[in-house]
C-alpha positions as CSV (number, residue, x, y, z in Angstrom):
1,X,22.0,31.6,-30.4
2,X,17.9,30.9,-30.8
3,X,17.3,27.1,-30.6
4,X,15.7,25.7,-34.0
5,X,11.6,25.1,-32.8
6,X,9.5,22.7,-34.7
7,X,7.1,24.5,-36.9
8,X,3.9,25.2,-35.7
9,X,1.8,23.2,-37.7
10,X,3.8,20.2,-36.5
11,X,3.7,21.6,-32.8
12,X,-0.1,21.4,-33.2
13,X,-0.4,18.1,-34.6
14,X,2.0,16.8,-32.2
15,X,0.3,14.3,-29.3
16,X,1.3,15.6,-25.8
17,X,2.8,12.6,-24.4
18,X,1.1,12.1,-20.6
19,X,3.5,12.1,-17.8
20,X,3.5,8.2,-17.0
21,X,6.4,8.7,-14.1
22,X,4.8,11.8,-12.6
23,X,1.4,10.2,-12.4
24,X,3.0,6.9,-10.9
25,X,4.3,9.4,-8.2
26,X,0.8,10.6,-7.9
27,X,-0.9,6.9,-7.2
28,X,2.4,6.6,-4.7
29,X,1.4,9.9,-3.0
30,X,-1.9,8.6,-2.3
31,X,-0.8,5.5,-1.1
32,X,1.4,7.4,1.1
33,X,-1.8,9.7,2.1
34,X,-4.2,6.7,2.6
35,X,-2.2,4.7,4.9
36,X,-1.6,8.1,6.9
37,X,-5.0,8.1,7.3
38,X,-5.2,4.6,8.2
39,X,-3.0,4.7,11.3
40,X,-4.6,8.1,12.3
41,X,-8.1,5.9,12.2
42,X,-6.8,3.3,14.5
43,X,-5.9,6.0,17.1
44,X,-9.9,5.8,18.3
45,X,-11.6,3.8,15.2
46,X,-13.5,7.8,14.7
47,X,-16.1,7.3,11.5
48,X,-14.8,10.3,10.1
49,X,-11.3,9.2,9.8
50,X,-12.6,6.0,8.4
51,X,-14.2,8.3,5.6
52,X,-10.9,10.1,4.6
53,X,-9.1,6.7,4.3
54,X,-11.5,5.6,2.1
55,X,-11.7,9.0,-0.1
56,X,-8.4,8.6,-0.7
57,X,-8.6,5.0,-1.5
58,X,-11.0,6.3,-4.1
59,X,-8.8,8.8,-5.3
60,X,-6.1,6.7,-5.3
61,X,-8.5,3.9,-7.8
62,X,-9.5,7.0,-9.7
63,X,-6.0,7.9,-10.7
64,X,-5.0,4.2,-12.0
65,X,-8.3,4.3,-14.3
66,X,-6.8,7.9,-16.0
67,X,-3.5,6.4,-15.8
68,X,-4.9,3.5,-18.2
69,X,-7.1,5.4,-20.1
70,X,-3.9,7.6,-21.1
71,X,-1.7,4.2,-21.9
72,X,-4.7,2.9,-24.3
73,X,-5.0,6.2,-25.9
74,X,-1.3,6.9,-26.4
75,X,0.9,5.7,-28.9
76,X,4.5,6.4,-27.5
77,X,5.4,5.5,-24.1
78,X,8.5,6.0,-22.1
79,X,8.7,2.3,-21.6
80,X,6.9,-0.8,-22.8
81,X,3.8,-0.7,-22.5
82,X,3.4,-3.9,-20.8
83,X,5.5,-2.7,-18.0
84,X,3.4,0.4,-17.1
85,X,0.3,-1.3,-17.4
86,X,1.8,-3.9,-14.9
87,X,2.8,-1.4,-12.3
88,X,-0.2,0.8,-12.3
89,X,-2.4,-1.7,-11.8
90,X,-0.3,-3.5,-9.1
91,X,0.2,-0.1,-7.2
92,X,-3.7,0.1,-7.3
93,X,-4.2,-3.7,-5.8
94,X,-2.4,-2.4,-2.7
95,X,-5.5,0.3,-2.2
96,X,-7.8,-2.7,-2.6
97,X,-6.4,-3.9,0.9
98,X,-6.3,-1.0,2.5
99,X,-9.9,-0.4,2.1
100,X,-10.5,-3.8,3.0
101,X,-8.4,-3.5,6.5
102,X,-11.1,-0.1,7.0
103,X,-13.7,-2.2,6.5
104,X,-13.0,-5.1,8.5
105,X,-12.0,-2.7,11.8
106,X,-15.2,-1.0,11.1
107,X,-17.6,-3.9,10.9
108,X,-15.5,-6.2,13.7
109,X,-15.1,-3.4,16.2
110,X,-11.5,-3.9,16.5
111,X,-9.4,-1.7,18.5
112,X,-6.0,-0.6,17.5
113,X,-3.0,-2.1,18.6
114,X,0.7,-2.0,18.1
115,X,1.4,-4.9,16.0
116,X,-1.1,-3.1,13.5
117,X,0.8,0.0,13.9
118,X,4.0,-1.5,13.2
119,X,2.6,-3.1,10.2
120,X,1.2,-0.1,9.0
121,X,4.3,1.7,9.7
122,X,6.6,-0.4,7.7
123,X,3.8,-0.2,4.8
124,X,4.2,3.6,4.9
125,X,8.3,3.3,4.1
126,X,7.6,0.8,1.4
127,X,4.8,3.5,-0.1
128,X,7.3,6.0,0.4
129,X,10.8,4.5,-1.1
130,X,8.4,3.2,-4.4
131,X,6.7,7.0,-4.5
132,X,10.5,8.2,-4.5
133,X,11.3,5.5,-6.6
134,X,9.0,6.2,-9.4
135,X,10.2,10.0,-9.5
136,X,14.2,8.7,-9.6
137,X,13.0,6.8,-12.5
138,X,12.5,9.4,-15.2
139,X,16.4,11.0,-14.5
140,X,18.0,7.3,-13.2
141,X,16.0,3.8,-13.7
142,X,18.9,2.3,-11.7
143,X,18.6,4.7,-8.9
144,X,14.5,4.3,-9.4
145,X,14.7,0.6,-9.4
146,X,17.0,0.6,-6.0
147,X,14.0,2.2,-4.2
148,X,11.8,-1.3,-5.3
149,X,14.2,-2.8,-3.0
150,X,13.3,-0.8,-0.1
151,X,9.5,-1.5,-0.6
152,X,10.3,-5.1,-0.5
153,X,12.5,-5.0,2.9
154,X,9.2,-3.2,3.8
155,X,7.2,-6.3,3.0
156,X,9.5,-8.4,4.9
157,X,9.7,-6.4,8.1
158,X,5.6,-6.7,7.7
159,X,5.5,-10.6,7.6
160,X,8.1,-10.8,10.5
161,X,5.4,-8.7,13.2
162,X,2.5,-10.5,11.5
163,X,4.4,-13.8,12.8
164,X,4.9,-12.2,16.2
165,X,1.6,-10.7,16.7
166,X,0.1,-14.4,15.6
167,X,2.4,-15.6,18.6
168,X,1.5,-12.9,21.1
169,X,-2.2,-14.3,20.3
170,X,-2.0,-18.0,20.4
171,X,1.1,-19.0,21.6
172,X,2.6,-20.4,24.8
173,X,2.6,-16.9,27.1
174,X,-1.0,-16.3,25.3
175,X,-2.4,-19.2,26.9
176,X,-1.0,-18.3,30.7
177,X,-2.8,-15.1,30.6
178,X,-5.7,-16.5,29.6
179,X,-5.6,-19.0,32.5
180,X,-4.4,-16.3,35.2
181,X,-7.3,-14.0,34.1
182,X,-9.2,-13.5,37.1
183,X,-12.3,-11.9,35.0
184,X,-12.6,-15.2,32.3
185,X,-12.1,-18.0,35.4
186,X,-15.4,-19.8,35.4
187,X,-17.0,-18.4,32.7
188,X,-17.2,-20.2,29.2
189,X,-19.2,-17.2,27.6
190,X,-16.4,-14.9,28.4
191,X,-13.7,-17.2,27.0
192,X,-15.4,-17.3,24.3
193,X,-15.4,-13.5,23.7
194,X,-12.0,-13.2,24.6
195,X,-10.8,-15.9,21.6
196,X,-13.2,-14.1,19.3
197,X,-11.7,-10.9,20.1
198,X,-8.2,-12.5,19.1
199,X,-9.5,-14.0,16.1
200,X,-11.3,-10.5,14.7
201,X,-7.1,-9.2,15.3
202,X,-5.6,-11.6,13.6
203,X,-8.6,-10.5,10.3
204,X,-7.2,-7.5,10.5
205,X,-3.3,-8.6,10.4
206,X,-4.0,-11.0,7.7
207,X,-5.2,-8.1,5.5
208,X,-2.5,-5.7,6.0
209,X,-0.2,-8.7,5.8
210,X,-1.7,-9.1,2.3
211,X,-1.2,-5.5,1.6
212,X,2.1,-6.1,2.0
213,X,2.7,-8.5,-0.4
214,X,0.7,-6.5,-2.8
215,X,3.5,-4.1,-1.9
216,X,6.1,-6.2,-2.6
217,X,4.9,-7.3,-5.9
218,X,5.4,-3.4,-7.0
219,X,8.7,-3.2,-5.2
220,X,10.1,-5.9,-7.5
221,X,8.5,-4.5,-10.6
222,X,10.5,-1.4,-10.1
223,X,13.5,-3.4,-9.1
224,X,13.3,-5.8,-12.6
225,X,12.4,-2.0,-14.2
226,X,15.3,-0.7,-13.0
227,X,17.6,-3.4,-14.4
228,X,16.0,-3.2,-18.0
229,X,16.3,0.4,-18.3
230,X,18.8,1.5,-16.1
């Protein structure tokens, strides 16, 4: 049995809808990409690396403008249009901070360390779970919206090293090295440097902290998606 087509004329008339999930999954693959790139950079802070992080960043920022320009130009939408709006652009703020944690390892000399690894670690499973997220959602907004939940743990885990890398700096055990240091004992220039050192760290936590709650903010879009569709 042939299925009934639409005639051609109305076939031709006929908008094509843009693909508002599938390009959601395409700002989440970049995220995905960029923050790749952004714990390969901290390996040995190489200017190179530094560039791919930031062309994806820019990829990333390109896709969000198309993704808008389609949701002004379009008159049907898969969901309200208030929603998508909302979630493109709050998957794009979290590229604004990943640049910004380039920049400021770049201009502050600031050597990797774990605590930003772990950070950006947990960042990469929240970028993931929202990229899979946003590809559930078409089929299953409940299953979709789930994945928000995962990007929020994400955000959590984040905060929780940011507080122990803060302590590792300036707390109690901090303090003791500093004093046992053979190489800053008797010099105030070299104290200096060291605290400075600390504080040009912590820039750079704070930032990918912030990331985080950028992520978070999407994670709980999808989640309250999820519920209103699913």
């Amino acid at each position: 049995m042939k299925t009934k087509r639409d005639p051609w004329w109305r076939r031709l008339f006929r908008p094509r809808l843009p693909d508002f999930y599938g390009q959601l999954g395409e700002q989440g693959d970049h995220l995905v990409q960029a923050l790749q790139a952004l714990e390969d950079f901290l390996q040995d802070n190489q200017a190179e690396k530094a560039e791919r992080v930031r062309d994806l960043v820019d990829a990333g920022h390109a896709l969000a403008r198309q993704n808008l320009d389609d949701l002004h130009r379009t008159f049907v939408t898969p969901i309200d249009r208030e929603d998508l709006y909302a979630i493109i652009n709050a998957v794009d703020h979290v590229f604004d901070y990943v640049m910004t944690a380039v920049r400021e390892i770049e201009l502050l000399e600031v050597p990797g360390d774990r605590w930003m690894r772990d950070m950006i670690d947990e960042l990469q499973k929240g970028a993931t779970a929202l990229r899979e997220g946003f590809r559930l959602f078409a089929k299953d907004p409940a299953a979709g919206g789930a994945k928000g939940d995962e990007a929020r743990h994400a955000e959590r885990e984040v905060e929780e090293h940011y507080r122990q890398a803060l302590g590792d700096m300036f707390g109690g055990r901090a303090l003791e090295a500093i004093r046992e240091r053979e190489d800053l004992a008797g010099s105030s220039l070299d104290c200096l440097d060291y605290v400075f050192a600390q504080m040009k760290r912590r820039e750079v936590y704070r930032h990918l902290s912030n990331g985080a709650d950028r992520l978070a903010r999407v994670g709980e879009l999808l989640h309250d998606f999820g519920v209103k569709y699913g």
